[in-house]
C-alpha positions as MATLAB code, in Angstrom:
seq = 'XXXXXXXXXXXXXXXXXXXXXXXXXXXXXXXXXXXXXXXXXXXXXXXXXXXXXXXXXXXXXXXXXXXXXXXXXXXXXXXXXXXXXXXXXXXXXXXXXXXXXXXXXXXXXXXXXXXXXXXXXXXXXXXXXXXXXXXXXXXXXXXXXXXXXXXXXXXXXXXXXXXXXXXXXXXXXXXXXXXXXXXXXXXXXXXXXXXXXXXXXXXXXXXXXXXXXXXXXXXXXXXXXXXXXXXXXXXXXXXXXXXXXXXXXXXXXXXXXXXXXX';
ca = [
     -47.461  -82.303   17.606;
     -46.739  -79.399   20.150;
     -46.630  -76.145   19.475;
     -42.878  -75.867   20.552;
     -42.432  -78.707   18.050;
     -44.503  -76.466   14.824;
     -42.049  -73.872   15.856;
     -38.959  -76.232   15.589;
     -40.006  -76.793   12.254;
     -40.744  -73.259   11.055;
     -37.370  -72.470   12.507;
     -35.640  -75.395   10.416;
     -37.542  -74.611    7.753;
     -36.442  -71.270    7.244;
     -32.741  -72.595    7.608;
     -33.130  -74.694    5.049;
     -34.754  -71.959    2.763;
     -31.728  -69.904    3.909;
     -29.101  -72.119    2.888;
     -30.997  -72.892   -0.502;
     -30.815  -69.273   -1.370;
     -27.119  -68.316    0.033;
     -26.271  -71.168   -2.382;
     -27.997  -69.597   -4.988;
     -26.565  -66.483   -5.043;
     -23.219  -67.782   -4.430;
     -24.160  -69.960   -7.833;
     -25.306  -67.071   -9.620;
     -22.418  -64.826   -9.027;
     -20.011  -67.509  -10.299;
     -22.273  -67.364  -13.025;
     -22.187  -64.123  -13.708;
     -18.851  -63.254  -12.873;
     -17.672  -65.850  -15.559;
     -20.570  -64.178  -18.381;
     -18.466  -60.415  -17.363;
     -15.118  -62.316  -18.294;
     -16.378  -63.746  -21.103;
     -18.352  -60.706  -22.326;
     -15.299  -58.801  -22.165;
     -12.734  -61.216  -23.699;
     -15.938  -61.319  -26.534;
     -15.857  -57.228  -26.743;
     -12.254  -57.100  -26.805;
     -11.673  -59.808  -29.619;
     -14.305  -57.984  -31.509;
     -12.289  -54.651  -30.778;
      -8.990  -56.361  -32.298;
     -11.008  -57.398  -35.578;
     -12.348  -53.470  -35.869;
      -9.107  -51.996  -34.933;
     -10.965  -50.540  -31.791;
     -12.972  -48.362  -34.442;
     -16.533  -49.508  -33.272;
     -17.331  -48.388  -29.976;
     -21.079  -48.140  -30.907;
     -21.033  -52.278  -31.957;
     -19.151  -53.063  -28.536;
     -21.785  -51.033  -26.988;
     -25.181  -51.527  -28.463;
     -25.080  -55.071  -29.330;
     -22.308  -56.966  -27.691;
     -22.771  -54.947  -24.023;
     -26.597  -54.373  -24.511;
     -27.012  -58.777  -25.304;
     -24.521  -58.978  -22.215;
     -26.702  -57.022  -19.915;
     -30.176  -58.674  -21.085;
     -28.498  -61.742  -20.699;
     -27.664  -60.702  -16.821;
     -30.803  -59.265  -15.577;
     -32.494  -62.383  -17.440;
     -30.099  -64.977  -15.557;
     -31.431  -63.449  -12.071;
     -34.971  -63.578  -13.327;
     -35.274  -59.214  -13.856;
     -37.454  -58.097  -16.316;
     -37.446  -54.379  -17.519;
     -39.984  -52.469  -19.233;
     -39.681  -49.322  -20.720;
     -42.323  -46.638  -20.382;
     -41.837  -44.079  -23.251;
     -43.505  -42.155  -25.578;
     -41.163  -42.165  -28.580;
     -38.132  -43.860  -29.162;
     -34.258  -42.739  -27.527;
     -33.518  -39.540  -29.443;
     -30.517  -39.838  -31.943;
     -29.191  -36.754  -32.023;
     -26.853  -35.414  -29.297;
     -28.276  -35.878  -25.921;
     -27.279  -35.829  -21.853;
     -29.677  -38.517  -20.146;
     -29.847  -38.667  -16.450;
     -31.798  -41.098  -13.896;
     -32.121  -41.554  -10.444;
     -29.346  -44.300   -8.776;
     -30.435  -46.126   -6.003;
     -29.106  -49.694   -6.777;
     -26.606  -52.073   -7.906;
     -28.849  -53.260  -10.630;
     -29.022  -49.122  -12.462;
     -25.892  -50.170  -14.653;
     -27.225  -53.664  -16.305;
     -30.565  -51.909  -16.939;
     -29.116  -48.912  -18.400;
     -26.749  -51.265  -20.350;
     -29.750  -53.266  -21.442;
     -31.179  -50.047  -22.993;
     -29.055  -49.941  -25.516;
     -28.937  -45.754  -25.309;
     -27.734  -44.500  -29.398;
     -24.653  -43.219  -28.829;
     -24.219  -42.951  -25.355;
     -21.148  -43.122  -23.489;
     -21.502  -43.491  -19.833;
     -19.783  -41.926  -15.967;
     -19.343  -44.280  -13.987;
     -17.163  -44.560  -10.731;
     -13.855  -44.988  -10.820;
     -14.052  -48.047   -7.944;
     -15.574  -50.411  -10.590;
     -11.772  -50.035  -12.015;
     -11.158  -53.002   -8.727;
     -12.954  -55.062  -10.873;
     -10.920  -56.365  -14.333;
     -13.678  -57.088  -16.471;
     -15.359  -53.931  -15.444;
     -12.246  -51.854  -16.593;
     -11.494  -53.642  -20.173;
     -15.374  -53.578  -21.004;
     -15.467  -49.614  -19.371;
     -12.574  -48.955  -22.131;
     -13.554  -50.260  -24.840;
     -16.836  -48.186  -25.142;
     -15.494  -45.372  -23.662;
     -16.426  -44.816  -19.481;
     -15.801  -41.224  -17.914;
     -14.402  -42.765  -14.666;
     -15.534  -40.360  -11.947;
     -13.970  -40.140   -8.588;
     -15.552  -39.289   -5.296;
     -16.938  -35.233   -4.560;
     -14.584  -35.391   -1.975;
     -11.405  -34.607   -4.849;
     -13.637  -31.728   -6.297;
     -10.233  -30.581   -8.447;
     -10.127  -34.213  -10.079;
     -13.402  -34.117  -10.655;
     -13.637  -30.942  -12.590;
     -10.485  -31.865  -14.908;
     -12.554  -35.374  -15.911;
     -15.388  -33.596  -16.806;
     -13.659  -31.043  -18.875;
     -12.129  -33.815  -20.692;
     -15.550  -35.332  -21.129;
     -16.819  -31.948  -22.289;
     -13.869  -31.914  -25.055;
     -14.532  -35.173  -26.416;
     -18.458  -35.001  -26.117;
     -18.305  -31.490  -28.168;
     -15.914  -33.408  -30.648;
     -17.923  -36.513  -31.065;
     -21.024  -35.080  -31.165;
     -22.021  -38.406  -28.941;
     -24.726  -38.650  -26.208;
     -23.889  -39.692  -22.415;
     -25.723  -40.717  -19.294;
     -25.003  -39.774  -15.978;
     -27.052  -40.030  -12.302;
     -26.767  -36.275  -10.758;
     -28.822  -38.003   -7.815;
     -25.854  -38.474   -4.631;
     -25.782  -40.527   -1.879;
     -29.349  -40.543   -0.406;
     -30.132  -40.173    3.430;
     -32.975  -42.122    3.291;
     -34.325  -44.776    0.477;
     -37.863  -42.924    0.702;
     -36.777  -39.621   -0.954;
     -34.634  -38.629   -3.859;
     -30.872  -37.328   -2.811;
     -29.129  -34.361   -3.804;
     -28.035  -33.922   -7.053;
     -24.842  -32.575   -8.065;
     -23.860  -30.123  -10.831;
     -22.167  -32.139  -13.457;
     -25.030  -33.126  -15.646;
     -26.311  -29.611  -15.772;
     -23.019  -27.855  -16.311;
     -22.898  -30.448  -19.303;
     -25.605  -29.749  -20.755;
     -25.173  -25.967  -20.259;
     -21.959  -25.959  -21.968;
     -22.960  -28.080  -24.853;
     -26.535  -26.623  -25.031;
     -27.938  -30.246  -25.928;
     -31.208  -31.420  -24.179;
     -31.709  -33.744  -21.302;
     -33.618  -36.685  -21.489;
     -34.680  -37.669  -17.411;
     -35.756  -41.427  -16.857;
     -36.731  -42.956  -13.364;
     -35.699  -46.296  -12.560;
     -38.368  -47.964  -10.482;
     -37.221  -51.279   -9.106;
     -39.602  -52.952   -6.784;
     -38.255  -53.702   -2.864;
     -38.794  -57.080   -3.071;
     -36.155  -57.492   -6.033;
     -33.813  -54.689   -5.437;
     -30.309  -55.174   -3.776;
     -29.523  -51.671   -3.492;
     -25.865  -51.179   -3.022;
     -25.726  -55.227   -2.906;
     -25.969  -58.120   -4.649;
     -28.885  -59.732   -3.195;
     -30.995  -59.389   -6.463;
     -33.714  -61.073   -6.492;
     -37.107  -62.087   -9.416;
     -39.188  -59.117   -9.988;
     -39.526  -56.473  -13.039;
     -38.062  -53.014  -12.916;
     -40.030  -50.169  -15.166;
     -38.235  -47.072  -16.753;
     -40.244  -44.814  -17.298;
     -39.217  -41.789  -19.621;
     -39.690  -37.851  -19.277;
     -39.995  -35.895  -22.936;
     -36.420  -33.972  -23.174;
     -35.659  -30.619  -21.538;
     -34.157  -28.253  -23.573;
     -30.949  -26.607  -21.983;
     -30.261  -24.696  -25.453;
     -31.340  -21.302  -23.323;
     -29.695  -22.169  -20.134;
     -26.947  -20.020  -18.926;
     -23.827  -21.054  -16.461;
     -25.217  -18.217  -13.813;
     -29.145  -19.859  -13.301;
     -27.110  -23.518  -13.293;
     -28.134  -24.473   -9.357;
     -31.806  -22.972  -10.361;
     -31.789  -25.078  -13.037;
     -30.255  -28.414  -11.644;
     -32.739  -27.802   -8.908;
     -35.685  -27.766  -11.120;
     -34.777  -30.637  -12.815;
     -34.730  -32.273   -8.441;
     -37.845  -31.006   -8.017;
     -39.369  -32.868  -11.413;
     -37.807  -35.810   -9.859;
     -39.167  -35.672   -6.568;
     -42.554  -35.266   -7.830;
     -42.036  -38.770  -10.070;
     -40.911  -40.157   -7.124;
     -43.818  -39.545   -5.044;
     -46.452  -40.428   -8.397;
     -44.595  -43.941   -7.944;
     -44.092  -44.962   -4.651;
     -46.146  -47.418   -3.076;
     -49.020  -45.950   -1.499;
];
């Protein structure tokens, strides 16, 4: 055999290979397109029986089972890195964001308590908005409506301070390049200013070879979380809030370089 024929078969090899996995993702987005339907038919029937009085059950079994089942159906394993369990009391948790597979992970935690921000584009997407309602999403929109932005977070300062519930939101914005951390916005930090509850930071490592980032081209691998004891913000004050938010950067920054690939 030539070597213009071994390079005829490489190159029909890899279509082959290519056209096996295109129809694998294509399978496994039917799939899980029809587990998010189901899920949130599941989470709403169960919201009908409890009079929509059990946020926490839709949340921390129901969506926690639905996002294990998820990561597990496109062959993602997580692993938590911690030193102590999720606190229970009152608490603002914050992570990096750098792909579409953050939400089922974070999900998959099963955080006590925790509502979640999320953007207001995952609305497009019906399942997304009747599971988001029933356990209680702060839909964000983009910086660019800063007005908008500040009335949803008042709200979710209202009904945080009435609750007394935890919530999770990624101060990190879009990032210029995928080998640094972005900016982070204020929101988190003005949170946890005005409530004066702690922040728990977690980093969501996700290795290249399984993560999608803004995609859907997931692939086998296992993500680790690893988790940061909580900063107190019971001393913070409104006026140090950029000194503070930036501190916080910098801790990340310094956990991103500890974990990237040498």
């Amino acid at each position: 055999m030539t070597q213009a024929d071994n390079a005829q078969g490489a190159r029909a090899g890899a279509a082959i290979g290519n056209i096996g996995w295109t129809s694998r993702k294509l399978a496994l987005g039917v799939i899980s397109l029809t587990l998010l339907t189901a899920g949130g038919i599941v989470m709403l029937a169960a919201a009908l029986v409890t009079l929509f009085q059990a946020r926490r059950f839709y949340a921390e079994v129901i969506l926690k089972s639905l996002g294990r089942m998820l990561l597990g159906l496109w062959g993602i394993r997580f692993v938590v890195h911690a030193d102590q369990p999720f606190p229970q009391q009152q608490t603002i948790y914050i992570s990096n964001h750098t792909s579409t597979l953050d939400m089922f992970v974070l999900v998959a935690l099963g955080l006590p308590n925790t509502r979640f921000f999320l953007s207001g584009y995952l609305l497009k997407f019906i399942p997304f908005g009747v599971i988001g309602y029933l356990i209680g999403i702060f839909w964000t929109v983009d910086q660019q409506y800063p007005q908008q932005r500040i009335r949803i977070f008042q709200a979710a300062e209202r009904t945080l301070r009435r609750t007394g519930e935890s919530v999770y939101l990624s101060p990190e914005g879009m990032r210029v390049t995928t080998g640094s951390i972005g900016h982070f916005n204020k929101g988190a930090f003005h949170l946890a200013t005005r409530l004066g509850v702690p922040i728990v930071p977690f980093y969501i490592w996700i290795p290249r070879a399984s993560d999608p980032g803004m995609g859907v081209d997931v692939r086998p691998g296992t993500i680790h979380v690893y988790v940061k004891p909580a900063i107190s913000a019971r001393d913070w004050k409104l006026v140090d809030l950029e000194r503070n938010r930036d501190r916080v950067r910098d801790l990340f920054v310094r956990w991103h370089e500890e974990l990237k690939p040498a």
